[in-house]
BAZA-74548 format. One record per atom (N, C-alpha, C, O): residue in one letter; x, y, z. Coordinates in steps of 0.02 Angstrom, whole numbers, plus 50000, padded with zeros to 5 digits. Layout:
<donus>
AXYZ
...
</donus>
This chain:
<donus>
X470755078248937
X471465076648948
X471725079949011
X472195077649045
X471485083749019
X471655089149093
X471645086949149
X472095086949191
X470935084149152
X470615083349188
X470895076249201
X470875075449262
X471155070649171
X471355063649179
X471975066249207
X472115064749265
X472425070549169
X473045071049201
X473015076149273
X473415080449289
X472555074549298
X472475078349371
X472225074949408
X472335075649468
X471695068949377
X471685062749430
X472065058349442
X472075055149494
X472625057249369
X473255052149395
X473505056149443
X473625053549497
X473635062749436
X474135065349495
X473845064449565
X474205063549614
X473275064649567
X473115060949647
X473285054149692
X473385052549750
X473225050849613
X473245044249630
X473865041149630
X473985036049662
X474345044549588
X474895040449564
X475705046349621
X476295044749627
X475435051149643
X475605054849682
X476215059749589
X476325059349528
X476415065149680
X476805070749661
X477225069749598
X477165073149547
X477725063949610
X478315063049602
X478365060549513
X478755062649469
X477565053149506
X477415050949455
X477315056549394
X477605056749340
X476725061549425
X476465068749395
X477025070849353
X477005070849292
X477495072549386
X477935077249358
X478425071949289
X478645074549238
X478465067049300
X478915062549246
X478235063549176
X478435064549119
X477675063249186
X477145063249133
X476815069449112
X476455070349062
X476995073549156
X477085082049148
X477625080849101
X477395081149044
X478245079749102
X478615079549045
X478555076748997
X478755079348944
X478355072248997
X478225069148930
X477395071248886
X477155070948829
X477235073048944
X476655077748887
X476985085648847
X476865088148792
X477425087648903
X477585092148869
X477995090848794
X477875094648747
X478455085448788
X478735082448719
X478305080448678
X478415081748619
X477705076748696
X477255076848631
X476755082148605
X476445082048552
X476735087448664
X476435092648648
X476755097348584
X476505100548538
X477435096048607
X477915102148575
X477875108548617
X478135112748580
X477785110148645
X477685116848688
X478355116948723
X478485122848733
X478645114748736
X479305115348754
X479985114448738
X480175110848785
X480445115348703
X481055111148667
X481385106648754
X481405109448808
X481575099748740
X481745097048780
X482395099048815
X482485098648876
X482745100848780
X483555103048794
X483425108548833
X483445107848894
X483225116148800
X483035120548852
X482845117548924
X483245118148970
X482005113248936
X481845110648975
X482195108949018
X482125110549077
X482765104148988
X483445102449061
X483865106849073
X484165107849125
X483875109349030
X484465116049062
X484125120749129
X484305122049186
X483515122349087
X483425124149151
X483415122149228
X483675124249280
X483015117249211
X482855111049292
X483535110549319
X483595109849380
X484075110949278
X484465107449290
X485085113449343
X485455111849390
X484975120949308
X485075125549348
X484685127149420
X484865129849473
X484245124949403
X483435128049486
X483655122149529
X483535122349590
X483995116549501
X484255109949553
X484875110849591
X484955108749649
X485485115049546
X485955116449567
X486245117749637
X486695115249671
X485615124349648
X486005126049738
X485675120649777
X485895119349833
X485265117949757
X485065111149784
X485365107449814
X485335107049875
X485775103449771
X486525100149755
X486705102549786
X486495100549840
X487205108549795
X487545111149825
X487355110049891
X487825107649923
X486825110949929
X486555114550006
X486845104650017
X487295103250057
X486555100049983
X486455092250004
X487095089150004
X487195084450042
X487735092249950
X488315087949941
X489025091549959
X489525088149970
X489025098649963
X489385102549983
X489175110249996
X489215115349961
X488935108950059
X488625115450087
X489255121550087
X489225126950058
X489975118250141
X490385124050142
X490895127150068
X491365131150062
X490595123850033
X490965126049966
X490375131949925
X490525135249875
X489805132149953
X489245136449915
X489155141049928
X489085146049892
X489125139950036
X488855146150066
X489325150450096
X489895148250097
X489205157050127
X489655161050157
X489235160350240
X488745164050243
X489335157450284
X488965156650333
X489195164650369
X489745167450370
X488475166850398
X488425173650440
X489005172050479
X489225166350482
X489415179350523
X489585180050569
X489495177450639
X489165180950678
X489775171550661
X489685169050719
X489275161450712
X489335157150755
X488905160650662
X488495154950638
X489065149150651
X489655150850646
X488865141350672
X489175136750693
X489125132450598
X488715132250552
X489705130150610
X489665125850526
X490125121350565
X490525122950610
X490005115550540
X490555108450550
X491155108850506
X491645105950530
X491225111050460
X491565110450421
X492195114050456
X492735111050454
X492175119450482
X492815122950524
X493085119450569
X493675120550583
X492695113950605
X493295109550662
X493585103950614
X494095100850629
X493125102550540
X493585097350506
X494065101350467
X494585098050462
X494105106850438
X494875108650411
X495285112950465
X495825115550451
X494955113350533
X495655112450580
X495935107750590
X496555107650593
X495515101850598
X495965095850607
X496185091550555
X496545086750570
X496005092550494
X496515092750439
X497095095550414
X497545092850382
X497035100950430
X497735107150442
X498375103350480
X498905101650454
X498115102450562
X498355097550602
X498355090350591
X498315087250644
X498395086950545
X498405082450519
X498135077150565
X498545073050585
X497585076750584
X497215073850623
X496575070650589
X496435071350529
X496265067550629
X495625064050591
X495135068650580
X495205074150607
X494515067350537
X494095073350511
X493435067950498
X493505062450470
X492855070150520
X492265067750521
X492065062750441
X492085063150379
X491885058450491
X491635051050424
X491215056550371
X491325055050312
X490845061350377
X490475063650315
X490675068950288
X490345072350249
X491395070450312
X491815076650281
X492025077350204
X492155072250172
X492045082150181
X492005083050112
X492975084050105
X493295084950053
X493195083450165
X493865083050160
X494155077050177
X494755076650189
X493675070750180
X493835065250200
X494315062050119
X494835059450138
X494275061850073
X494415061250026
X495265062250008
X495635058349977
X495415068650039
X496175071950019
X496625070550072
X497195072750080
X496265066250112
X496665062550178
X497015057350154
X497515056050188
X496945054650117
X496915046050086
X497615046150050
X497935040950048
X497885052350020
X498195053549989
X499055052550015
X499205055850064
X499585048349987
X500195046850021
X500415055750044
X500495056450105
X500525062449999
X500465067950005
X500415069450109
X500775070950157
X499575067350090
X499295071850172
X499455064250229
X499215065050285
X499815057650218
X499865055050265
X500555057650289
X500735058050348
X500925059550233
X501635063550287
X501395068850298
X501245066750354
X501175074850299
X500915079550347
X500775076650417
X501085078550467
X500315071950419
X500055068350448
X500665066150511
X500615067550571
X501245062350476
X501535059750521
X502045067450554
X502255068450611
X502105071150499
X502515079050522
X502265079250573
X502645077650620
X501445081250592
X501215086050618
X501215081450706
X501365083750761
X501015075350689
X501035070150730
X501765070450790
X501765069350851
X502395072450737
X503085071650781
X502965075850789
X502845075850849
X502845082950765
X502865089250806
X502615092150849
X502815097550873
X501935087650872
X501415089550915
X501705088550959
X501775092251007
X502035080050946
X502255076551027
X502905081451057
X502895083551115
X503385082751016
X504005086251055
X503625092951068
X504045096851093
X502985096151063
X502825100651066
X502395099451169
X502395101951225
X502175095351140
X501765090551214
X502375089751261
X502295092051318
X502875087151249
X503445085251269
X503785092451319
X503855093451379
X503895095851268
X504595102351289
X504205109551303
X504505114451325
X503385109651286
X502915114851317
X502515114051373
X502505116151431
X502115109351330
X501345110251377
X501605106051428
X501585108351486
X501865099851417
X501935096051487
X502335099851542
X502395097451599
X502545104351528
X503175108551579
X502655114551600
X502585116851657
X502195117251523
X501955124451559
X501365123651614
X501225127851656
X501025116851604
X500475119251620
X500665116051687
X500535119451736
X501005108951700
X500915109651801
X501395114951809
X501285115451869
X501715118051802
X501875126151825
X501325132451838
X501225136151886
X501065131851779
X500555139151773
X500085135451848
X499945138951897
X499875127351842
X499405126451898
X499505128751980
X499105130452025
X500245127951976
X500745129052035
X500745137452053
X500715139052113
X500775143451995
X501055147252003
X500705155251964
X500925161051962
X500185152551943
X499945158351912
X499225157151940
X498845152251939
X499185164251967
X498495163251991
X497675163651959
X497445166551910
X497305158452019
X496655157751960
X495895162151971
X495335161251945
X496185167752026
X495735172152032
X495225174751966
X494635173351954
X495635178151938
X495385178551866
X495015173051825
X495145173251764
X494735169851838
X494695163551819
X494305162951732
X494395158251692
X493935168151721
X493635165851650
X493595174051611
X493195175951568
X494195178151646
X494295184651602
X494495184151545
X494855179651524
X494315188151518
X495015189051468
X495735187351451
X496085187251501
X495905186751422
X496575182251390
X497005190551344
X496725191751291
X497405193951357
X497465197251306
X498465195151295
X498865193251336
X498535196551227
X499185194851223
X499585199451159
X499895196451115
X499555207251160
X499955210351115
X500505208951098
X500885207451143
X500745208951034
X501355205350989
X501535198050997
X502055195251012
X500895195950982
X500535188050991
X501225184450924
X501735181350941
X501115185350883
X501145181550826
X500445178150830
X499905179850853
X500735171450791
X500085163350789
X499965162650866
X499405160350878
X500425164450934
X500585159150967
X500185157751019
X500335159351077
X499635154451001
X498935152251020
X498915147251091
X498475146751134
X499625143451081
X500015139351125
X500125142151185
X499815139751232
X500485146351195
X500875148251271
X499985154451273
X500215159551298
X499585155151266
X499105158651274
X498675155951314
X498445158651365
X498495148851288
X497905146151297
X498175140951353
X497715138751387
X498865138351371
X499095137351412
X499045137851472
X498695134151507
X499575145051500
X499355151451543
X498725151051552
X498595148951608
X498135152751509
X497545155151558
X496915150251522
X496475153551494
X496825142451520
X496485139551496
X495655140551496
X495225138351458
X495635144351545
X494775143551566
X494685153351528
X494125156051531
X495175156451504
X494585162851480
X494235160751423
X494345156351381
X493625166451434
X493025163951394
X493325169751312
X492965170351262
X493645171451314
X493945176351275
X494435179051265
X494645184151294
X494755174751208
X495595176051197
X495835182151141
X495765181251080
X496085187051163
X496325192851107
X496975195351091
X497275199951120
X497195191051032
X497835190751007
X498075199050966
X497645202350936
X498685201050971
X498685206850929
X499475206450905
X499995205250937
X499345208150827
X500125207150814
X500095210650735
X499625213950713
X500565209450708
X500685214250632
X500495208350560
X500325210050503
X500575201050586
X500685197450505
X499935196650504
X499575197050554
X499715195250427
X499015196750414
X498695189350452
X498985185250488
X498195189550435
X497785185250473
X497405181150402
X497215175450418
X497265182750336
X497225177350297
X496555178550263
X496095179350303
X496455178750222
X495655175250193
X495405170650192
X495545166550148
X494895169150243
X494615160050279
X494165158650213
X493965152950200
X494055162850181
X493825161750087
X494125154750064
X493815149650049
X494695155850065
X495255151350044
X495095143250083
X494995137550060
X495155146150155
X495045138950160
X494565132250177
X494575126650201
X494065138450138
X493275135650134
X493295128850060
X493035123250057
X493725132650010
X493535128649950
X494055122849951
X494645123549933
X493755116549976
X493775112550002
X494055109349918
X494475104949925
X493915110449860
X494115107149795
X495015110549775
X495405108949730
X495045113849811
X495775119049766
X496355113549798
X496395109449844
X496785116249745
X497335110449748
X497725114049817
X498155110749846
X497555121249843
X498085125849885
X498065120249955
X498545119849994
X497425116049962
X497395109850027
X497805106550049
X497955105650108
X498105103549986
X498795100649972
X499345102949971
X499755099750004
X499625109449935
X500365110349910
X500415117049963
X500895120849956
X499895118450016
X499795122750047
X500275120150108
X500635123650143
X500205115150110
X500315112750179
X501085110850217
X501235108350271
X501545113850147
X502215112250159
X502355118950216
X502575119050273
X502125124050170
X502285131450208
X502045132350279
X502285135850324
X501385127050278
X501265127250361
X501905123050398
X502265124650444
X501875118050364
X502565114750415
X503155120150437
X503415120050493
X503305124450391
X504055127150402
X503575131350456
X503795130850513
X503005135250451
X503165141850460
X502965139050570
X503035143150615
X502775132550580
X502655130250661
X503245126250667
X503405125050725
X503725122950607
X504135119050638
X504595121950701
X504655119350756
X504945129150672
X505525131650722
X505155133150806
X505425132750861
X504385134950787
X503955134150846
X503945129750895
X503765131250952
X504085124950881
X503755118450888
X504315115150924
X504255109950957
X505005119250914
X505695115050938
X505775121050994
X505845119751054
X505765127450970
X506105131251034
X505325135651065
X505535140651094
X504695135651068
X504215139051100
X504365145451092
X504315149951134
X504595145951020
X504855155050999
X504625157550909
X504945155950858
X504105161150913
X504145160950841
X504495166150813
X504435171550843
X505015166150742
X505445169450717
X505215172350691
X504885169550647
X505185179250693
X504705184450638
X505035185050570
X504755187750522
X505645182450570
X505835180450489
X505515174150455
X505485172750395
X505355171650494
X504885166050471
X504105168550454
X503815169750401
X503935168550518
X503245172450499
X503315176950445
X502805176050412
X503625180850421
X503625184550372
X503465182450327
X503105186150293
X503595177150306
X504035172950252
X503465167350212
X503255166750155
X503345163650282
X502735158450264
X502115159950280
X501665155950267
X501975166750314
X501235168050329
X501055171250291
X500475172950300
X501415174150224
X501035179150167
X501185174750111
X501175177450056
X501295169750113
X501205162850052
X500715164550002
X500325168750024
X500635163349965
X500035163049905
X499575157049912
X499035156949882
X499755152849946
X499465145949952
X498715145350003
X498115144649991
X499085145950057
X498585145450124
X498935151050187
X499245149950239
X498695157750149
X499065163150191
X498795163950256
X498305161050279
X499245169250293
X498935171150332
X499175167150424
X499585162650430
X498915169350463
X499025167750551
X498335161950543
X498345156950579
X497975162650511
X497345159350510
X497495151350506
X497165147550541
X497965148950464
X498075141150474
X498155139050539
X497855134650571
X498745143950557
X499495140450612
X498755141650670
X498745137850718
X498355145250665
X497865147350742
X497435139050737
X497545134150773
X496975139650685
X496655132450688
X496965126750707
X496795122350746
X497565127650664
X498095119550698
X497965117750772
X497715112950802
X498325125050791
X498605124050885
X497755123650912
X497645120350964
X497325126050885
X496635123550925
X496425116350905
X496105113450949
X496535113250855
X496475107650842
X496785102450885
X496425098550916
X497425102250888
X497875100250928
X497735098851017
X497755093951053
X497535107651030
X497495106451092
X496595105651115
X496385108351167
X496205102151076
X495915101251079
X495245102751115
X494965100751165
X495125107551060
X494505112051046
X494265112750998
X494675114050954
X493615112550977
X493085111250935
X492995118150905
X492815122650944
X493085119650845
X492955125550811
X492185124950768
X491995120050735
X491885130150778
X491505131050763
X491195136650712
X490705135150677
X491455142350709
X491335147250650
X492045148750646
X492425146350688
X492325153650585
X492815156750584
X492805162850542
X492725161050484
X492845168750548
X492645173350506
X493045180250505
X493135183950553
X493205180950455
X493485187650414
X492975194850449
X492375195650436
X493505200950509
X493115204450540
X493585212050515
X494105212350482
X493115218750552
X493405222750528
X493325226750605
X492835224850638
X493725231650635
X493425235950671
X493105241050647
X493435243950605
X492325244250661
X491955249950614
X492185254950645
X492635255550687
X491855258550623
X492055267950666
X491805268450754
X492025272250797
X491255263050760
X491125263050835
X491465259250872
X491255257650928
X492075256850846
X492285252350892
X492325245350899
X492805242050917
X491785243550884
X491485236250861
X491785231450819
X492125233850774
X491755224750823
X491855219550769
X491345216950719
X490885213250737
X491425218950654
X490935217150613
X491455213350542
X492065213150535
X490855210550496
X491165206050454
X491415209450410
X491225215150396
X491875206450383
X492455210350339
X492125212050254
X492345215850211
X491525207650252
X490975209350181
X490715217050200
X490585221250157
X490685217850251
X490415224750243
X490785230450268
X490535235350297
X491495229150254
X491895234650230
X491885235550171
X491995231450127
X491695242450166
X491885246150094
X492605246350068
X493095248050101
X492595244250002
X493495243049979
X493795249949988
X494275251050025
X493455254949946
X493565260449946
X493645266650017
X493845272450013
X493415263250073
X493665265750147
X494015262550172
X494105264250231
X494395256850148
X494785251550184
X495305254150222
X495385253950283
X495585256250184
X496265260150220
X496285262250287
X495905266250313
X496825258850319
X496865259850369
X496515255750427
X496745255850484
X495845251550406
X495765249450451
X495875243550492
X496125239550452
X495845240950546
X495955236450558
X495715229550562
X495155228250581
X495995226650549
X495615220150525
X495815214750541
X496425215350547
X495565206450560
X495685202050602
X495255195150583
X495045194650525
X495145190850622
X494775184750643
X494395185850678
X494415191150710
X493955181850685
X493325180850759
X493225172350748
X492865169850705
X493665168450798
X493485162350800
X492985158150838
X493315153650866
X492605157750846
X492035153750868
X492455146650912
X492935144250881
X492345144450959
X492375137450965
X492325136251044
X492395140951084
X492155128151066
X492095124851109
X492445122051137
X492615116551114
X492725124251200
X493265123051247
X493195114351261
X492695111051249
X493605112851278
X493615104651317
X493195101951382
X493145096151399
X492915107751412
X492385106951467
X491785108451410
X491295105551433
X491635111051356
X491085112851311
X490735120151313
X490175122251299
X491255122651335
X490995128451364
X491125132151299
X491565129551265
X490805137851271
X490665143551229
X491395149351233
X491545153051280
X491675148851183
X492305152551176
X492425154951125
X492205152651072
X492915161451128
X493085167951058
X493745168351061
X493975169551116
X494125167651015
X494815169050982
X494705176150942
X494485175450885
X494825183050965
X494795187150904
X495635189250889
X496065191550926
X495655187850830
X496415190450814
X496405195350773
X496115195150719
X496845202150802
X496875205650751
X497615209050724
X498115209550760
X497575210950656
X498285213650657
X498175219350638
X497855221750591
X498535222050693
X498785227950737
X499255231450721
X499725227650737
X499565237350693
X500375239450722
X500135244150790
X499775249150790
X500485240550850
X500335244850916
X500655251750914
X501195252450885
X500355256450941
X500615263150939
X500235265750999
X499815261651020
X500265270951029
X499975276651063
X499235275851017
X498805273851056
X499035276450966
X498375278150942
X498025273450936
X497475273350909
X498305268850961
X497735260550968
X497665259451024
X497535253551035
X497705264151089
X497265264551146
X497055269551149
X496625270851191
X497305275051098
X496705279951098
X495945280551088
X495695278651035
X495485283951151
X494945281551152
X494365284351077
X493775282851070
X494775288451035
X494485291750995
X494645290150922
X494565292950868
X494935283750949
X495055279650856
X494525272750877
X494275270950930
X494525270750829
X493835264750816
X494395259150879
X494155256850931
X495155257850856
X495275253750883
X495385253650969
X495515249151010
X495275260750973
X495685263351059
X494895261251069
X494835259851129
X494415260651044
X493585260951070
X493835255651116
X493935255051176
X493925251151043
X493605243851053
X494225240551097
X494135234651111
X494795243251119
X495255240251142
X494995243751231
X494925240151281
X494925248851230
X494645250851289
X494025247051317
X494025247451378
X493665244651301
X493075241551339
X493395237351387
X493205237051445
X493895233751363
X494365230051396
X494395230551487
X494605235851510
X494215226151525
X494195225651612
X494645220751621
X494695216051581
X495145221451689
X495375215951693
X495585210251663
X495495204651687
X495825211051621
X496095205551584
X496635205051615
X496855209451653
X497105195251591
X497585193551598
X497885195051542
X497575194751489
X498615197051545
X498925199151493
X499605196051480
X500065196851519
X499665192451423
X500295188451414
X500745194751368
X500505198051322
X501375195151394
X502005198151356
X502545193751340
X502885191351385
X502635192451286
X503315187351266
X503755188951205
X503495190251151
X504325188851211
X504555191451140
X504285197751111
X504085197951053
X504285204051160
X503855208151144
X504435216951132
X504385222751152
X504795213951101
X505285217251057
X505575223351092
X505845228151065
X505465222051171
X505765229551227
X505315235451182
X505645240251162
X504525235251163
X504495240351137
X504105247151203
X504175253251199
X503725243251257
X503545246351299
X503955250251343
X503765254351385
X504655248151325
X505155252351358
X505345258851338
X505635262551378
X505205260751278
X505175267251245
X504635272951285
X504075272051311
X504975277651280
X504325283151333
X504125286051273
X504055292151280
X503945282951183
X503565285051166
X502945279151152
X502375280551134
X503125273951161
X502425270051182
X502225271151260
X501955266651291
X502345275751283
X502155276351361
X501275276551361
X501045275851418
X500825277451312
X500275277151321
X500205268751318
X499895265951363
X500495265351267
X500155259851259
X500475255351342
X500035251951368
X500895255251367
X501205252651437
X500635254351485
X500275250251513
X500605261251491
X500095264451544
X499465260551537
X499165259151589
X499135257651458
X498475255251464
X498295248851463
X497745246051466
X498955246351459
X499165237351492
X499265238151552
X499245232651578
X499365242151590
X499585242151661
X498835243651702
X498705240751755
X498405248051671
X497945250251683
X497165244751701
X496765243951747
X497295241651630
X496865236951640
X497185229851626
X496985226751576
X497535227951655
X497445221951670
X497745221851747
X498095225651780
X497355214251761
X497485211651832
X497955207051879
X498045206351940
X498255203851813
X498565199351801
X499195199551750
X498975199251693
X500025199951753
X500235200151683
X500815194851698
X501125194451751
X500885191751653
X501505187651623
X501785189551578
X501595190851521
X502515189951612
X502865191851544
X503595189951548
X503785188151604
X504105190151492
X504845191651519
X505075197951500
X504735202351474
X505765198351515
X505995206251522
X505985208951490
X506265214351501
X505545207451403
X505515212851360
X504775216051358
X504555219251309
X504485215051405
X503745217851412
X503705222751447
X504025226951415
X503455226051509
X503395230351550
X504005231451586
X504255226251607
X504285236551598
X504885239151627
X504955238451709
X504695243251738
X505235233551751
X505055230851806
X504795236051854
X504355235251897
X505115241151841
X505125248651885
X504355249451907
X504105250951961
X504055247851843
X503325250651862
X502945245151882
X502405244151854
X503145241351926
X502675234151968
X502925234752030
X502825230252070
X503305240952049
X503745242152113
X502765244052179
X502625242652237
X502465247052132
X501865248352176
X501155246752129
X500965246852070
X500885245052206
X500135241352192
X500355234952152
X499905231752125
X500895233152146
X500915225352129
X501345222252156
X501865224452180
X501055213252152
X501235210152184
X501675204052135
X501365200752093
X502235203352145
X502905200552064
X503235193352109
X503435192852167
X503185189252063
X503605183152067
X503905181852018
X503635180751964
X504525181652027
X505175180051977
X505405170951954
X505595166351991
X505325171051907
X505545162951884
X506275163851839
X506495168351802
X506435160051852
X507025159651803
X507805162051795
X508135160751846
X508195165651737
X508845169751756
X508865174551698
X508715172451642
X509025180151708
X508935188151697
X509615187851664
X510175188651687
X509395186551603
X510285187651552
X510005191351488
X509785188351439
X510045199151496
X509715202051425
X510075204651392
X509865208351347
X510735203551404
X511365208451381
X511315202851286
X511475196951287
X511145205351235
X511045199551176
X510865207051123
X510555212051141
X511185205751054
X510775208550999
X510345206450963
X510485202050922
X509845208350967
X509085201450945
X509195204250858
X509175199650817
X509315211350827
X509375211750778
X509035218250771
X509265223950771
X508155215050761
X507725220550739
X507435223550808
X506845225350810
X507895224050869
X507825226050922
X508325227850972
X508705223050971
X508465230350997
X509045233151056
X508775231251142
X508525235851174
X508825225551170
X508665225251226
X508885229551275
X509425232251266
X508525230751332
X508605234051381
X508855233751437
X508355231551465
X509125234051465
X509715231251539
X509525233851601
X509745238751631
X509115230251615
X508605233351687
X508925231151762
X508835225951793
X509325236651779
X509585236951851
X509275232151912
X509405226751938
X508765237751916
X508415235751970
X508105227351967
X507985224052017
X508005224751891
X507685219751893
X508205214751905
X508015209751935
X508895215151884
X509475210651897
X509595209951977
X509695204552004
X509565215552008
X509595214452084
X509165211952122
X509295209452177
X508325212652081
X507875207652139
X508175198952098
X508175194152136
X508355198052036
X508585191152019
X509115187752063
X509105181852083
X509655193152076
X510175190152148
X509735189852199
X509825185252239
X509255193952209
X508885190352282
X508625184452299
X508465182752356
X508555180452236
X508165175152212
X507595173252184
X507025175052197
X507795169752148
X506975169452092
X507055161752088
X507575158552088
X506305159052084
X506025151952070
X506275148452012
X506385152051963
X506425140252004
X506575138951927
X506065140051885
X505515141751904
X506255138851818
X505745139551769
X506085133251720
X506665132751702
X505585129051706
X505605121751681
X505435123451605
X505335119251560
X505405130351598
X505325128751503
X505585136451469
X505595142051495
X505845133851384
X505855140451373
X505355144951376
X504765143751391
X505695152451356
X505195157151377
X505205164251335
X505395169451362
X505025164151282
X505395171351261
X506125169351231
X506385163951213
X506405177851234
X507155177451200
X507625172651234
X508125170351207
X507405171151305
X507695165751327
X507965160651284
X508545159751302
X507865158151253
X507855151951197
X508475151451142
X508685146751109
X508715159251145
X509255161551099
X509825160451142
X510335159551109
X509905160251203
X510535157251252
X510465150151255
X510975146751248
X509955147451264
X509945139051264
X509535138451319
X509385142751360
X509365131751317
X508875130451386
X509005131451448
X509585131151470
X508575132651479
X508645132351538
X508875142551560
X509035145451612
X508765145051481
X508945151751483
X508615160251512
X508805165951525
X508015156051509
X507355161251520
X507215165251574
X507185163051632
X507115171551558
X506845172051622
X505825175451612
X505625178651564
X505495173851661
X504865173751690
X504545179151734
X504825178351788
X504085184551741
X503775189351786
X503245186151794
X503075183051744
X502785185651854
X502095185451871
X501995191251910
X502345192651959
X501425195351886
X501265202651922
X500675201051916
X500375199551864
X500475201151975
X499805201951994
X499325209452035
X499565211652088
X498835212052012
X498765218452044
X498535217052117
X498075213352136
X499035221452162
X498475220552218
X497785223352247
X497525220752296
</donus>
C-alpha cells in the first residue's frame, strides 16, 4: 500500500498526493478529520494573508517600500488608488465620493490662492544655490505645503512642532470603520488651511488628537498626495540616546518618557528621485540644540540647511531661547521667514535680506505677544518687493497683508 501510494505520487504529481493522503488518512482513522482542518486551515492562514492582504498582517521594517502607503495617501486625499488596492472597495461608497468632491474643491482653491502664487515667486526670488539641502522648518504644524513649495528639490524635509504625529498602526488596518468616519475630522482640521495658508493651533489641537485617525500623520500624506509624490514607507520613529532615528517598536514603554518621537516618511519626488519627510514633535527649548541630549545630537548633525519660519509665535525673540535662534542662525544658509521668526537685528551682518511685502505686527495673536521691530519697519519704508500670497500672521489683517524675509548667508 506504501509503496502504490508513492508511485501514484509520481505520476499523478504533488497536488493529486496530498487530496489521497487525506483520504487515506479518514479511512485509516489515524486522524479525526475536524482537527485535520483546523489545523491546515491555521498553517494556510498567514498564507492568505501575505496573497490577499499583505498590509493588514505585516509590520513592514523601517524604511522598507510597501504600495499600500501611496494608496491610503491618496485615499486620505480623496484621489484615485491602485486597481488592486485593498482600499479600492471603500471608495465606491456615496460616504468617500463627498470627501472626494471636499478634497477635490479644496485642493483647487488651494492650487488657486497658494501654489500658483508661491511657486513662480519662490522661482523668481528664492535662491537655488542650495539646491538639494535640507528643508528644515521649526513650529511646522502639518504644513507640508508652504515647505515643499519654497524648496522643492531637498532630498530631506524636517518638520518640528508640538501636535502628535499619530499611530500609522491605525492607518494600516485597512478593514476599521475609523477609514470612513475618520475622514470628517480631516476635512475640518485642512479646511481653514486650505482658505487662508495658516494653520490655527486651536484647530490643530482639536482635530489632530481625534480618536479616529489621529495625529499630523493624515493631514502630511494628503498634502504629499496632492502635490504629487509617491509615498513609499511610513513609520512610527523614536530619537535613541545617540542621537539617531530608530523605530518606535523598539522603544521601551517603561523609558519612554520624555522622549522624542516622530515620522520617517519614505517617498518619491516627481522627477523620481529618493526622498525623507522626518517629522517630529518637539517642544523647542534651549535643550533641543543641546549637543548633550539625544535630540541636540541629532538636531546638530544638521549643515546648511534651508530654513522655513512662519507663524512662529515671536518665540526666538525671547533671550531665553537665545540658544535655539543662535543654532538656526548658525546652521542654516538660507532662511525664510516673516517677522515672527528671527529678530531682523541679527541679519544686519554676514547676511544678505530681501524684503517682500508690508510690516504691520502691531495685533494680539492671543497665545502670543508680537514684537514691534524698529529697525525692521524702517528698512520696510525703504522699500520692499510685493508679495502675491498670504504669509504667516499676515492673513489675520486680510490679503494682501503679509509680510516676507529672504536671508541668505553670505
Amino acid at each position: 500500500m506504501k509503496t502504490a501510494w508513492h508511485e501514484r505520487e509520481s505520476l499523478q504529481g504533488r497536488q493529486q498526493a496530498k487530496r489521497l493522503y487525506g483520504r487515506s488518512l479518514i479511512r485509516r482513522g489515524q486522524v479525526d478529520i475536524a482537527r485535520a482542518v483546523l489545523a491546515l486551515s491555521l498553517l494556510a492562514l498567514p498564507i492568505l494573508a501575505i496573497g490577499l492582504n499583505v498590509t493588514c498582517t505585516r509590520h513592514a521594517k523601517v524604511g522598507a517600500s510597501d504600495p499600500y502607503w501611496n494608496d491610503i495617501a491618496r485615499y486620505l486625499a480623496g484621489m484615485e488608488v491602485s486597481g488592486k488596492s485593498v482600499l479600492r472597495q471603500k471608495t465606491t461608497t456615496a460616504h468617500y465620493q463627498y470627501h472626494r468632491r471636499f478634497m477635490d474643491d479644496l485642493w483647487s482653491r488651494i492650487q488657486k490662492e497658494t501654489l500658483d502664487l508661491v511657486i513662480p515667486w519662490r522661482k523668481k526670488n528664492v535662491p537655488t544655490l542650495y539646491f538639494r539641502a535640507t528643508a528644515f522648518y521649526p513650529l511646522s504644524g502639518a504644513d507640508f505645503i508652504n515647505l515643499y513649495a519654497l524648496f522643492p528639490h531637498a532630498r530631506r524635509y524636517l518638520m518640528i512642532a508640538m501636535e502628535p504625529e499619530g499611530d500609522v498602526s491605525v492607518l494600516r488596518d485597512h478593514q476599521s470603520w475609523r477609514l470612513i468616519n475618520g475622514l470628517v475630522p480631516i476635512q475640518r482640521s485642512i479646511y481653514a488651511y486650505g482658505v487662508n495658508n495658516y494653520f490655527q493651533s486651536k484647530i490643530m489641537a482639536e482635530e489632530m488628537t481625534n480618536t479616529l485617525l489621529p495625529g499630523t500623520a493624515p493631514a502630511l500624506l494628503i498634502f504629499m498626495a496632492r502635490l504629487g509624490l509617491t509615498v513609499k514607507a511610513v513609520d512610527n520613529v523614536f530619537i535613541d540616546e545617540s542621537g539617531r532615528l530608530a523605530p518606535a517598536a523598539d522603544l521601551n514603554a517603561s523609558h519612554s518618557r520624555g522622549k522624542v518621537t516622530g515620522l520617517r516618511i519614505g517617498f518619491r519626488g516627481r522627477d523620481g528621485s529618493s526622498r525623507e519627510l522626518v517629522y517630529l514633535r518637539m517642544r523647542i527649548s534651549p535643550a533641543s540644540v543641546d549637543p548633550d541630549t539625544p535630540e541636540g545630537k541629532y538636531l546638530n548633525r544638521l549643515r546648511g540647511v534651508k530654513t522655513l519660519l512662519k507663524s512662529a509665535v515671536y518665540l526666538l525673540h525671547l533671550s531665553t531661547f537665545g540658544p535655539v535662534r543662535d543654532f538656526v542662525l548658525d546652521h542654516s544658509a538660507l532662511i525664510v521667514q516673516d517677522d515672527s521668526g528671527i529678530p531682523y537685528r541679527f541679519f544686519t551682518e554676514g547676511w544678505k535680506t530681501s524684503l517682500y511685502g508690508i510690516y504691520r505686527p502691531a495685533m494680539n495673536l492671543g497665545n502670543c505677544v508680537p514684537v514691534f521691530q524698529n529697525d525692521l519697519m524702517k528698512r520696510y519704508a525703504e522699500g520692499a518687493d510685493s508679495l502675491p500670497f498670504n504669509f504667516g500672521y499676515g492673513i489675520l489683517f486680510g490679503h494682501g497683508q503679509s509680510n516676507l524675509i529672504v536671508a541668505r548667508k553670505k
